[in-house]
C-alpha positions in Angstrom: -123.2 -55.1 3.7 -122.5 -57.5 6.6 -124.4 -60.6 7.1 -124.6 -63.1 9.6 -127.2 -66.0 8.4 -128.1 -68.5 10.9 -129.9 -72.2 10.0 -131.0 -75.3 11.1 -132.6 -74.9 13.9 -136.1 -76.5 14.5 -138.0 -78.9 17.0 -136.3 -82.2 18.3 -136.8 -84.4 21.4 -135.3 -84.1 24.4 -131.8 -86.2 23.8 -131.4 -85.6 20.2 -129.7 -83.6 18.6 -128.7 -80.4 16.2 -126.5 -78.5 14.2 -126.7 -74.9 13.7 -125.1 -73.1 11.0 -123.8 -69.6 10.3 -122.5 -67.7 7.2 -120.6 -64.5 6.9 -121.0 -62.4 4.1 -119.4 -58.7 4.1 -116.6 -59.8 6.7 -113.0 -60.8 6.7 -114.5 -63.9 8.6 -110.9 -65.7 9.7 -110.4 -62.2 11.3 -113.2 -62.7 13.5 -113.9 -64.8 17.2 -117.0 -65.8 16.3 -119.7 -66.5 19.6 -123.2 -68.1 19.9 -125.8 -66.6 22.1 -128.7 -67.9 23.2 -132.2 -66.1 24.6 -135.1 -68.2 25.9 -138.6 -65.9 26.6 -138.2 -64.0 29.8 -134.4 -64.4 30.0 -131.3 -62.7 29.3 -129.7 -63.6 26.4 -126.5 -65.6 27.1 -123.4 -66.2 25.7 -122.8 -70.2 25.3 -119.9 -70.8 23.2 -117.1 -69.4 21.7 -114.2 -69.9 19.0 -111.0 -67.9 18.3 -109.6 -67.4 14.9 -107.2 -69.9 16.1 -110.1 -72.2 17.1 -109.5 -71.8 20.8 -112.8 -72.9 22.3 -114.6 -71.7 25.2 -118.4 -72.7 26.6 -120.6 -72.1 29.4 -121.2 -74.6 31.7 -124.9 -75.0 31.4 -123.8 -76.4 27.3 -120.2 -77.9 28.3 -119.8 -81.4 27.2 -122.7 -81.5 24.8 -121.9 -78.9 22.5 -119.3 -78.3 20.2 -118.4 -74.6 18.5 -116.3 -74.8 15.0 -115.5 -73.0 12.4 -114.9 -73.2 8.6 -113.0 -70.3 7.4 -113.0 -71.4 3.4 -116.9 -71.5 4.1 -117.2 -68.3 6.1 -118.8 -70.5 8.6 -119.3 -71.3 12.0 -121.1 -74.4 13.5 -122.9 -75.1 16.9 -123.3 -79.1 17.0 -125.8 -79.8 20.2 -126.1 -82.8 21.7 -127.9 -84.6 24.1 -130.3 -81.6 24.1 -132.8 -81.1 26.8 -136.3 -79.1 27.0 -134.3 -76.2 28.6 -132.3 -75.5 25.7 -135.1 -74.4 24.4 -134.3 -70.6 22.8 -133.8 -68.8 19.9 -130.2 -69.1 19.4 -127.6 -66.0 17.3 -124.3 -66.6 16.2 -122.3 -63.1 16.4 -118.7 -61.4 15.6 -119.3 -59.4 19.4 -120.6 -56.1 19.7 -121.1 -55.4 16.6 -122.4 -57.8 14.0 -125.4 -60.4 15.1 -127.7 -62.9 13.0 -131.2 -63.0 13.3 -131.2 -65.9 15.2 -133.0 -69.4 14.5 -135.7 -71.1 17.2 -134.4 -74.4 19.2 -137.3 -75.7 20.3 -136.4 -78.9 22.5 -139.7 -80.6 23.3 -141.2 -84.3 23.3 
């Protein structure tokens, strides 16, 4: 059974900051690019960041800069550290293998 479990998400104020975890279970994980997605109410969900299995990163511009993707393969893990977060990053955010494979997801809620 395949697993993705994301934490650490809550409320913070506008300039701080996060990190979001996420753990595989069920998955060769170091096989995997591993993505986070975001979805805010009323919007698409989006694709923010990305990390190969050779830790090639990728992000989208609205994120570039402030956050940073990585990825612990002995933990099964993949992080989203956020920075210098503002009220528009506001979403519930999913880590994900792709098509197939998602999380739950975990609420961002960037608000003073």
């Amino acid at each position: 059974q395949v697993q993705l479990v994301e934490s650490g998400g809550g409320l913070v104020q506008p300039g701080g900051s996060l990190r979001l975890s996420c753990t595989a279970s069920g998955i060769i994980f170091s096989s995997y690019v591993m993505l986070w997605y975001r979805q805010a109410p009323g919007n698409q969900r989006e694709l923010i960041a990305q990390i190969t299995r050779g830790g090639n990163t990728n992000y989208a511009d609205s994120v570039k800069g402030r956050f940073t993707i990585s990825r612990d393969n002995a933990k099964n893990t993949v992080y989203l550290q956020m920075n210098s977060l503002k009220p528009e990053d506001t979403a519930v955010y999913y880590c994900s293998t792709g098509a197939v494979y998602w999380g739950q997801g975990t609420q961002v809620t960037v608000s003073s």
